[in-house]
C-alpha positions in Angstrom: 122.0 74.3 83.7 123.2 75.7 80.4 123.4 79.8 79.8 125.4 82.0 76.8 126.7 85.1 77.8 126.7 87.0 75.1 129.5 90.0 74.1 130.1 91.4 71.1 133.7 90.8 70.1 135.3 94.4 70.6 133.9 94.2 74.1 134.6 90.4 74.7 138.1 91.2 74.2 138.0 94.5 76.4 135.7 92.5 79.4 138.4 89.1 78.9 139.0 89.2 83.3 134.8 90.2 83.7 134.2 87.1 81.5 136.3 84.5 83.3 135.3 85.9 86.3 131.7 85.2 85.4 132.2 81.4 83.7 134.4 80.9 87.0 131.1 81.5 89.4 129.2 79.7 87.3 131.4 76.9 87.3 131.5 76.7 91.1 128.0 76.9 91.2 127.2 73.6 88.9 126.3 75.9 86.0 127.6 75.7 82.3 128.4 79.4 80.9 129.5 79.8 77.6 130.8 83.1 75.7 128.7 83.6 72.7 130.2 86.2 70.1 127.3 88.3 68.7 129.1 88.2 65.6 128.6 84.4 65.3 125.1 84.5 66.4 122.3 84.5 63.6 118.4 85.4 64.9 115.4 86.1 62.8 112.5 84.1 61.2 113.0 81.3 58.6 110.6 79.4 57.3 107.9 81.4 58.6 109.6 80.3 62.2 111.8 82.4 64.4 115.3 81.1 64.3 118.6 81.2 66.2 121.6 79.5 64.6 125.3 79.6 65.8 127.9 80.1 63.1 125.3 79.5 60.6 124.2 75.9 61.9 121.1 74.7 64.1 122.3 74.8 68.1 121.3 73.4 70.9 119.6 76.5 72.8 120.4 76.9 76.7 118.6 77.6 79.4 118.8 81.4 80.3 121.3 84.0 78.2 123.1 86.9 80.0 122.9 89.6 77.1 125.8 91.8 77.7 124.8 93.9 74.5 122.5 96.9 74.0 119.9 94.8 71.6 116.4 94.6 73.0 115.3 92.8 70.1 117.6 90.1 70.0 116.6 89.6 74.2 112.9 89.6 72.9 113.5 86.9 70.6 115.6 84.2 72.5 112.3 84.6 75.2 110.5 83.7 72.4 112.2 80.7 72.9 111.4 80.0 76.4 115.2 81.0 77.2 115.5 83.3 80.7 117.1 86.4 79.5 118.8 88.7 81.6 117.7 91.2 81.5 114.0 91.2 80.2 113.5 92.3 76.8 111.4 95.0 78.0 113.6 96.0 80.5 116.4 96.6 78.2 114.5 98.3 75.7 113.1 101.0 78.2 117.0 101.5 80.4 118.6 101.9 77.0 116.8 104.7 76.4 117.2 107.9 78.7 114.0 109.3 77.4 112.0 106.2 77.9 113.4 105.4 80.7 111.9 109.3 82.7 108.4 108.6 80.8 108.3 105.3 82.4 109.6 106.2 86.0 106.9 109.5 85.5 104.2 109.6 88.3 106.3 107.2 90.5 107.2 110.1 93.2 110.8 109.8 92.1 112.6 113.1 92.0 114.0 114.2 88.5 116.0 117.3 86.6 113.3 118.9 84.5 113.8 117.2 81.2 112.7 117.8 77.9 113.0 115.5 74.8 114.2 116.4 71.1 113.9 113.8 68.4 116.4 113.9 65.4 113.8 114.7 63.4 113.7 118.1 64.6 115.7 120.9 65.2 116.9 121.9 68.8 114.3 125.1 70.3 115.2 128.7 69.1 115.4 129.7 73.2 117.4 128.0 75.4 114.8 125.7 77.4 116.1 126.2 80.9 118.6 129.0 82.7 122.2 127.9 82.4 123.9 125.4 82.8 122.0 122.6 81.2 122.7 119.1 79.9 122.2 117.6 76.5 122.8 113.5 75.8 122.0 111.6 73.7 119.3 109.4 74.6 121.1 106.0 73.8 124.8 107.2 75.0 126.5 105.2 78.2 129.7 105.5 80.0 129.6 109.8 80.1 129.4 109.9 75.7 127.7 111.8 73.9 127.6 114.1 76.8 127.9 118.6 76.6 127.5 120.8 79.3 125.9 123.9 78.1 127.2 127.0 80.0 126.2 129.9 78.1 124.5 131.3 74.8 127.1 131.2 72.8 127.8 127.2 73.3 123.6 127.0 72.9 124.0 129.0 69.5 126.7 127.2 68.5 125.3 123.9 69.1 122.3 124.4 67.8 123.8 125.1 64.1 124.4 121.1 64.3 122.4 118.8 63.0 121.1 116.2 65.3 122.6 112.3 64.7 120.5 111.0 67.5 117.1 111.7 70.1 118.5 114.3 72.9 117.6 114.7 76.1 118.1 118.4 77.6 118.3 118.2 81.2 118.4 121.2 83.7 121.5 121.5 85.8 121.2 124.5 88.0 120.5 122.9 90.9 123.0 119.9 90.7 126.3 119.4 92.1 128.8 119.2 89.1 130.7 115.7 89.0 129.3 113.5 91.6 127.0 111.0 91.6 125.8 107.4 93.0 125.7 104.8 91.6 123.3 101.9 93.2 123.8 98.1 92.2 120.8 95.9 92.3 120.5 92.4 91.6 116.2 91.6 91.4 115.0 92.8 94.1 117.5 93.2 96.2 120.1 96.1 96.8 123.6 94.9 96.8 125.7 98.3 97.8 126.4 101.8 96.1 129.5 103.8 95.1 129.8 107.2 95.3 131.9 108.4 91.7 133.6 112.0 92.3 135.4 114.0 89.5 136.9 117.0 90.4 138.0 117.7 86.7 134.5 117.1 84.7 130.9 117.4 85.2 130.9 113.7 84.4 131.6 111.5 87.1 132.2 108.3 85.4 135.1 106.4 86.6 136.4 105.8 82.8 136.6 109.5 82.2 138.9 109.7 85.5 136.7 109.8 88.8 137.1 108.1 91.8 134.7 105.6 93.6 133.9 105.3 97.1 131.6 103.2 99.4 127.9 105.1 100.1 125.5 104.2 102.4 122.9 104.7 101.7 119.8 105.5 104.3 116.7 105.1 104.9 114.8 107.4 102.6 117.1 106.7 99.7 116.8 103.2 100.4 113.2 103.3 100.2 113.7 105.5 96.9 115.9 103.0 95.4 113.0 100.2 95.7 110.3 102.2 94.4 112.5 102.3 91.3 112.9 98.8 91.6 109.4 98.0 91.5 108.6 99.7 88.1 111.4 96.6 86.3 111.8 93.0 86.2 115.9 93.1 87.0 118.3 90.3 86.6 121.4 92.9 87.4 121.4 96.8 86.8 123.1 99.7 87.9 120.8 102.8 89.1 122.6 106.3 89.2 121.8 109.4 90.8 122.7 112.7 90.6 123.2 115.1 93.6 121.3 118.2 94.0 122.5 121.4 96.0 121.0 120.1 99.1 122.5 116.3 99.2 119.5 114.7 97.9 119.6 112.2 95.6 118.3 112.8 92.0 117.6 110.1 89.5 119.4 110.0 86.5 119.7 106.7 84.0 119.7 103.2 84.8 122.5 100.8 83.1 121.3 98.0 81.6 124.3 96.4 81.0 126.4 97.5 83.9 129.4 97.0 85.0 131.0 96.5 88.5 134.4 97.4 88.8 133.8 100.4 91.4 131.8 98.6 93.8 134.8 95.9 93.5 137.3 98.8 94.1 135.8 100.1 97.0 134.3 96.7 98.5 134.7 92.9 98.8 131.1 92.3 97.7 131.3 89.5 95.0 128.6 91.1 92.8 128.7 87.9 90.1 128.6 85.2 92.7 125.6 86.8 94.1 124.1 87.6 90.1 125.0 83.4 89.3 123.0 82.5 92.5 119.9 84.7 91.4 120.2 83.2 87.9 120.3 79.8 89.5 117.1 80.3 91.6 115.1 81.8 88.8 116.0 79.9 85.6 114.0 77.2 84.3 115.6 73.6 84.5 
């Protein structure tokens, strides 16, 4: 079996240790895994014929692609090639966007911050739509960006003299514990561990932005939460996060598309890309 993982080249060289790490499992598990810069990737339609070309040449295509950028479209298109992407097109397009991602999960019994949407197209509401404090994100941001706790009119008035760059999500906050959350890694169907990140020093608990990780279990409502979740996506590998309410109970927040693993690897022994080469393995096409 032949796969790409694709990277663009700023993240290949940040994700060097992730990458051999992931051609290393593959390797021990009979697979071929090549790094494909996005730079030196070409897709579209020539011809009348949709096209993938590697440094400007014809290529031998593989058999399933691990797409480790934020670029439905280019997932959509190698599966129009009968390549096993991971993950889905569709997938990827709704996780990368926040707002998408609530619509879709709406009507699924899973608990939410009251959340409104504002397109760039518009301007931000004269009121402030929920009591203070409230979050606004962008609706494409990862890793904590893009990210403003809202505390009090002034910040509201202040913000709302800027003119928007990107769709926003405004997110009630009243009721959530500042700086925690979970975050639950899930490989298909199954539920591989979670990872409790704690910052004492910002409302984000990211571990970039200087949080610490430790192991959660998690039981057996939130397990059962986690799957319903689950159900609504085709996954190859994600990373689901929660916020914590007032009372302890998990609150759904985002899920990464393109996630990465390095808490669950600080606080566990779990060998997250052995287990993701194995369910690439069993569900590829030969």
């Amino acid at each position: 079996m032949k796969g790409w993982l694709i990277y663009n080249k700023t993240d290949a060289e940040q994700n060097e240790l992730y990458i051999d790490w992931f051609i290393k499992e593959a390797r021990e598990q009979n697979m071929s895994l090549q790094l494909i810069l996005r730079e030196d990737l070409t897709a579209g339609v020539m011809r009348h014929e949709n096209t993938v070309m590697l440094h400007g040449k014809p290529v031998d295509l593989p058999n399933f692609a691990v797409v480790r950028t934020i670029e439905p479209l280019l997932n959509l298109q190698l599966e129009s090639f009968g390549i096993d992407v991971y993950n889905p097109s569709k997938t990827a397009f709704i996780c990368n966007d926040k707002a998408r991602t609530h619509f879709h999960l709406t009507n699924s019994g899973i608990p939410m911050a009251d959340t409104i949407v504002v397109s760039s197209r518009t301007k931000l509401p004269e009121s402030a739509p929920f009591n203070f404090p409230f979050v606004i994100k962008t609706t494409s941001g990862r890793g904590g960006k893009q990210v403003k706790l809202i505390t009090n009119t002034q910040t509201w008035q202040e913000l709302k003299r800027q003119q928007l760059s990107d769709n926003i999500i405004i997110q009630s906050a009243a009721h959530i514990q500042p700086g925690k959350d979970v975050r639950v890694f899930v490989i298909g169907n199954d539920i591989i561990g979670a990872v409790m990140r704690n910052n004492e020093h910002d409302f984000r608990a990211n571990y970039k932005l200087g949080g610490t990780a430790s192991w959660y279990e998690l039981d057996a409502y939130e397990t059962a939460l986690v799957r319903r979740i689950i159900d609504q996506f085709e996954i190859g590998m994600a990373g689901i996060d929660f916020l914590i309410d007032k009372d302890g109970q998990l609150v759904f927040n985002e899920i990464e598309d393109v996630v990465g693993s390095r808490t669950l690897s600080a606080v566990s022994d779990i060998n997250i890309l052995q287990k993701y080469v194995a369910h690439i393995k069993n569900g590829s096409s030969l």
